[in-house]
N, CA, C and O of each residue as an XYZ file, in Angstrom:
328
protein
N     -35.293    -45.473      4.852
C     -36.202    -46.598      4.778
C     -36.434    -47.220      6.149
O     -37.556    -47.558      6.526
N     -35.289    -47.363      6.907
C     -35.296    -48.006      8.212
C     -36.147    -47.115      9.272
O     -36.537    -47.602     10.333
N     -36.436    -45.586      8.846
C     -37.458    -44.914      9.874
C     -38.912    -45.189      9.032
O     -40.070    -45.317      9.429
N     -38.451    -45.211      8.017
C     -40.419    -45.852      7.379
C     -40.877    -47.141      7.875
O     -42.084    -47.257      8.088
N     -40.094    -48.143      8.095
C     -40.536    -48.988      9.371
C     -40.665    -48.997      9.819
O     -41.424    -49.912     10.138
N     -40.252    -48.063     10.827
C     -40.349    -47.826     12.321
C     -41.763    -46.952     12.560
O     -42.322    -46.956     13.656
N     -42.149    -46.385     11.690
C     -43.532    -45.643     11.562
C     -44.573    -46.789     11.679
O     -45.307    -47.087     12.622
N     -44.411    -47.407     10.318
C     -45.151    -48.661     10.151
C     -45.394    -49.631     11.270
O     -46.414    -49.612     11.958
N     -44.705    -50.224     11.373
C     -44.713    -51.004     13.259
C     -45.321    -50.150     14.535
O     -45.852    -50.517     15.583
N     -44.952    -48.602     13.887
C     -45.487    -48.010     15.325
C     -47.004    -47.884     14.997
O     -47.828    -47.824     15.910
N     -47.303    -47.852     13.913
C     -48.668    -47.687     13.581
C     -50.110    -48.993     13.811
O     -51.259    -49.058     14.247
N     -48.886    -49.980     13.071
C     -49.828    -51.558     13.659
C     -49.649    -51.685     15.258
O     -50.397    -52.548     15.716
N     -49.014    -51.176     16.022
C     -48.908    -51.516     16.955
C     -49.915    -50.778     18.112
O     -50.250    -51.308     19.171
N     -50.352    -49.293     17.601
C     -51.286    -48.503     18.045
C     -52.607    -49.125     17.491
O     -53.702    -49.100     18.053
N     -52.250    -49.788     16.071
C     -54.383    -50.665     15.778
C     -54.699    -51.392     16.776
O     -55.699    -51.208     17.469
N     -53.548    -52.629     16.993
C     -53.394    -53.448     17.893
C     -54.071    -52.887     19.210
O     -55.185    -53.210     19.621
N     -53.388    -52.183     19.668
C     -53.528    -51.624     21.375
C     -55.178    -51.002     20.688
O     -55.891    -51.542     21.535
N     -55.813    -50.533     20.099
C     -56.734    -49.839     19.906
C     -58.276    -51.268     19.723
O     -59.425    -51.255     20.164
N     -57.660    -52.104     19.044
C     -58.618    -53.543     18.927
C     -58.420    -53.838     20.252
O     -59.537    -53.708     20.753
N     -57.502    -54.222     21.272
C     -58.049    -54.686     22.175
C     -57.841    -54.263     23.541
O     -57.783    -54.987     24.534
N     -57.709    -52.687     23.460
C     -58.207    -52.053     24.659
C     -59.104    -52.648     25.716
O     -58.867    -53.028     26.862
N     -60.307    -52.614     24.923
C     -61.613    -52.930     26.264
C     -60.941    -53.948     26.949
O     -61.402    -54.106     28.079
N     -60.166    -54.572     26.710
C     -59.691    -56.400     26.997
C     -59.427    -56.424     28.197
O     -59.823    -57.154     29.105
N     -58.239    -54.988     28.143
C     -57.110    -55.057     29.176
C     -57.430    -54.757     30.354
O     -58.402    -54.005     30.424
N     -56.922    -55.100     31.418
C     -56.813    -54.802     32.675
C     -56.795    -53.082     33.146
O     -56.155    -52.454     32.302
N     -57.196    -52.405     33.984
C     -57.400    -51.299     33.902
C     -55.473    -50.623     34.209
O     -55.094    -49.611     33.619
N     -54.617    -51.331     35.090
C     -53.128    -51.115     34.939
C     -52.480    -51.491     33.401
O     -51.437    -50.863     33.219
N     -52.845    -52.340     32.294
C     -52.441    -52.211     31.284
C     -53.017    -51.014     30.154
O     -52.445    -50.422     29.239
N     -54.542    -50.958     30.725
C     -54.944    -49.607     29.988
C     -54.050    -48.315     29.914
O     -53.841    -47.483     29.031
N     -53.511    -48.524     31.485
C     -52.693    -47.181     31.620
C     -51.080    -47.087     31.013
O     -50.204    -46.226     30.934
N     -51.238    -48.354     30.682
C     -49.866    -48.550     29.690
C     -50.040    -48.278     28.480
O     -49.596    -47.356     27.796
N     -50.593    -48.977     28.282
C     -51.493    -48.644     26.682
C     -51.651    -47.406     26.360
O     -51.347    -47.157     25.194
N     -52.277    -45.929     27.422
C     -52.504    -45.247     27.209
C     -51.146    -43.926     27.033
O     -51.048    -42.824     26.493
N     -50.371    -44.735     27.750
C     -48.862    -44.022     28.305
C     -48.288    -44.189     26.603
O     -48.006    -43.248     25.861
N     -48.219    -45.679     26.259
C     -47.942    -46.175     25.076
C     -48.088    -44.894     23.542
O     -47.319    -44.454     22.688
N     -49.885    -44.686     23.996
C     -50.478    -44.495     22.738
C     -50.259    -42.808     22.671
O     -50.545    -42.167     21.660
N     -49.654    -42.134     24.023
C     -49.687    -40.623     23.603
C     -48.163    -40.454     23.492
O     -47.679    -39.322     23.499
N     -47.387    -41.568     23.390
C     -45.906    -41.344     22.963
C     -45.193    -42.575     21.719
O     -44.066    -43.048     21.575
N     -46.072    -42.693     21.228
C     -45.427    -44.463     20.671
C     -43.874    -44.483     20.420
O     -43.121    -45.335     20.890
N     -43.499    -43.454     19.634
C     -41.857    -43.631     19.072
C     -41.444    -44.341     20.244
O     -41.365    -45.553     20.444
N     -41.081    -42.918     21.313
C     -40.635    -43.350     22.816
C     -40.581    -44.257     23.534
O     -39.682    -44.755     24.212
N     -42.182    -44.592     23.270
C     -42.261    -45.936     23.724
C     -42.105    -46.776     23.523
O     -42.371    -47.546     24.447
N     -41.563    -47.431     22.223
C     -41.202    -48.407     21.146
C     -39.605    -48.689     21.892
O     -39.095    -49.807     21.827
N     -39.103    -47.849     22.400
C     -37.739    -47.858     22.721
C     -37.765    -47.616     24.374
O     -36.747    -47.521     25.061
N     -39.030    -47.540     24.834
C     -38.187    -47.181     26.290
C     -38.318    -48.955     26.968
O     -39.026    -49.923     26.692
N     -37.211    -48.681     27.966
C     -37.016    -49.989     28.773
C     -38.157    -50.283     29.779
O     -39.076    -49.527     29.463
N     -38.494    -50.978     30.764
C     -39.631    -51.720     31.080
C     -39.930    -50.612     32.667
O     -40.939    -50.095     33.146
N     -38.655    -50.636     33.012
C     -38.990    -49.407     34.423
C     -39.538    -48.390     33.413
O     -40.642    -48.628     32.922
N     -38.998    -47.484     33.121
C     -39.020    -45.762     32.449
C     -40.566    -45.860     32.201
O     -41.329    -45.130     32.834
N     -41.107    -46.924     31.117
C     -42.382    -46.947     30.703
C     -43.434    -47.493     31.667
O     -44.610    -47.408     31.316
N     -43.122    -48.066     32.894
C     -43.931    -48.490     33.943
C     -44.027    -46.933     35.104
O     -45.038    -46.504     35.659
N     -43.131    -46.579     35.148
C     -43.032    -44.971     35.871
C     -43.308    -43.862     34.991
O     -43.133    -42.690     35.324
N     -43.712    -44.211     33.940
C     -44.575    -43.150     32.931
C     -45.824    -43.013     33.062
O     -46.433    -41.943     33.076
N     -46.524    -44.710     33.222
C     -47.736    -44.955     33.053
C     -48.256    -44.948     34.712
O     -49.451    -44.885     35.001
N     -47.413    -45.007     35.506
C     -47.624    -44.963     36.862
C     -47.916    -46.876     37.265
O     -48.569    -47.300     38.218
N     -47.322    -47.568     36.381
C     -48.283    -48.779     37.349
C     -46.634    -49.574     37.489
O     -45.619    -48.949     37.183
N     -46.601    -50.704     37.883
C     -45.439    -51.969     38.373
C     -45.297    -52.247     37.028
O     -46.108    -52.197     36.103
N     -43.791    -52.636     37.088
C     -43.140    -53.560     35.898
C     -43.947    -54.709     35.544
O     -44.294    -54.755     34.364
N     -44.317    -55.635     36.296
C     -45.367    -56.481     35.633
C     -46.356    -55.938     34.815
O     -46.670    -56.629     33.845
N     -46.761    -55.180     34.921
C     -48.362    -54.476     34.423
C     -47.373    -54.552     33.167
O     -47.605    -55.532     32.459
N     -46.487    -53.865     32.801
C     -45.912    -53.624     31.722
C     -45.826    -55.019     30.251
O     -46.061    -55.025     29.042
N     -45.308    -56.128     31.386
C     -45.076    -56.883     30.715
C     -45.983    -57.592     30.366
O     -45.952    -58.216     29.305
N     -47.177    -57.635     31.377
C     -48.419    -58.459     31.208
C     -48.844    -57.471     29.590
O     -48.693    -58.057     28.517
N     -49.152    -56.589     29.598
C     -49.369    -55.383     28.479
C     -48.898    -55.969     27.178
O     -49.529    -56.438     26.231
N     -47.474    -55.795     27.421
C     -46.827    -56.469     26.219
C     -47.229    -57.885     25.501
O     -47.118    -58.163     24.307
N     -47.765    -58.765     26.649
C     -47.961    -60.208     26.317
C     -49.482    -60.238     25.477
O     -49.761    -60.772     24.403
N     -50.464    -59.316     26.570
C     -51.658    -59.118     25.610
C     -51.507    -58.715     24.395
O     -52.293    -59.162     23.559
N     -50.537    -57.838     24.004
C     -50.305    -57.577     22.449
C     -49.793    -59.056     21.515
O     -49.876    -59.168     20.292
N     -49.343    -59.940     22.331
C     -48.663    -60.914     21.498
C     -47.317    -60.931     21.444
O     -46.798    -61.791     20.733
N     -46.754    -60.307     21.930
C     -45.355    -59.684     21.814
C     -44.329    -60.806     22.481
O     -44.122    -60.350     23.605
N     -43.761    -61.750     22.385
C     -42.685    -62.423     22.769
C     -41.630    -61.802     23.594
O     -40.467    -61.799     23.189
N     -41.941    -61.307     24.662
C     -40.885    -60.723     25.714
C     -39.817    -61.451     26.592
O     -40.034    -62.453     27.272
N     -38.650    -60.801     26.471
C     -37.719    -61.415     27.148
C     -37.458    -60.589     27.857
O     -38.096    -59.597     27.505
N     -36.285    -60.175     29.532
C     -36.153    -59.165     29.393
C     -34.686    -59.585     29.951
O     -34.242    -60.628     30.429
N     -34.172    -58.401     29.696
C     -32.946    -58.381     29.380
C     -32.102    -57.785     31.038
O     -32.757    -56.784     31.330
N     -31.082    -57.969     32.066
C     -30.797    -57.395     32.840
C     -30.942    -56.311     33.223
O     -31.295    -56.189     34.396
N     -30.763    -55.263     32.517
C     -31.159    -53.724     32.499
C     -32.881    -53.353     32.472
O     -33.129    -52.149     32.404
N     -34.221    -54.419     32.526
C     -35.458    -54.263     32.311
C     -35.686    -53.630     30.773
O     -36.625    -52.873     30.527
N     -34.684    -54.049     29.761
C     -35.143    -53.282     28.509
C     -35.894    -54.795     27.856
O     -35.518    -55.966     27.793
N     -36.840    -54.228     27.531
C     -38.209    -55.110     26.507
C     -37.389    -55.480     25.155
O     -37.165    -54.612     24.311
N     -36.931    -56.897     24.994
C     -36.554    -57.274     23.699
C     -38.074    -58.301     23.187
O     -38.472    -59.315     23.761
N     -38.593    -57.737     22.141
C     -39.525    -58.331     21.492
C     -39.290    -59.247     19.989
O     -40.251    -59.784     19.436
């Protein structure tokens, strides 16, 4: 049951990024896009790994996250607690 959630969330979370693409900044696009051809992965990777995926700065990342709505903290290690 706990991976049928994890589908689910990964799925609203790709509508999300998909409604407001045009929005974003062209460095969050590339997050977004890093995002959208790996979601599991990306659901779990920490804020460097997924900023050196997408090629852009840790900010871009987090700015990304914030356009989604996402309540980010981050944690010593740069892992994204939402």
């Amino acid at each position: 049951m706990k991976h049928t959630q994890k589908l689910i969330n990964s799925t609203n979370m790709l509508l999300l990024i998909s409604s407001i693409y045009s929005s974003l900044t062209k460095a969050e696009k590339k997050v977004a896009d890093a995002v959208q051809s790996n979601s599991e992965e990306a659901v779990l990777a920490i804020v460097t790994d997924l900023a050196e995926r997408a090629g852009v700065g840790e900010t871009s990342v987090i700015r990304f996250c914030r356009a989604l709505g996402l309540n980010v903290e981050i944690q010593h290690d740069s892992q994204i607690i939402a």
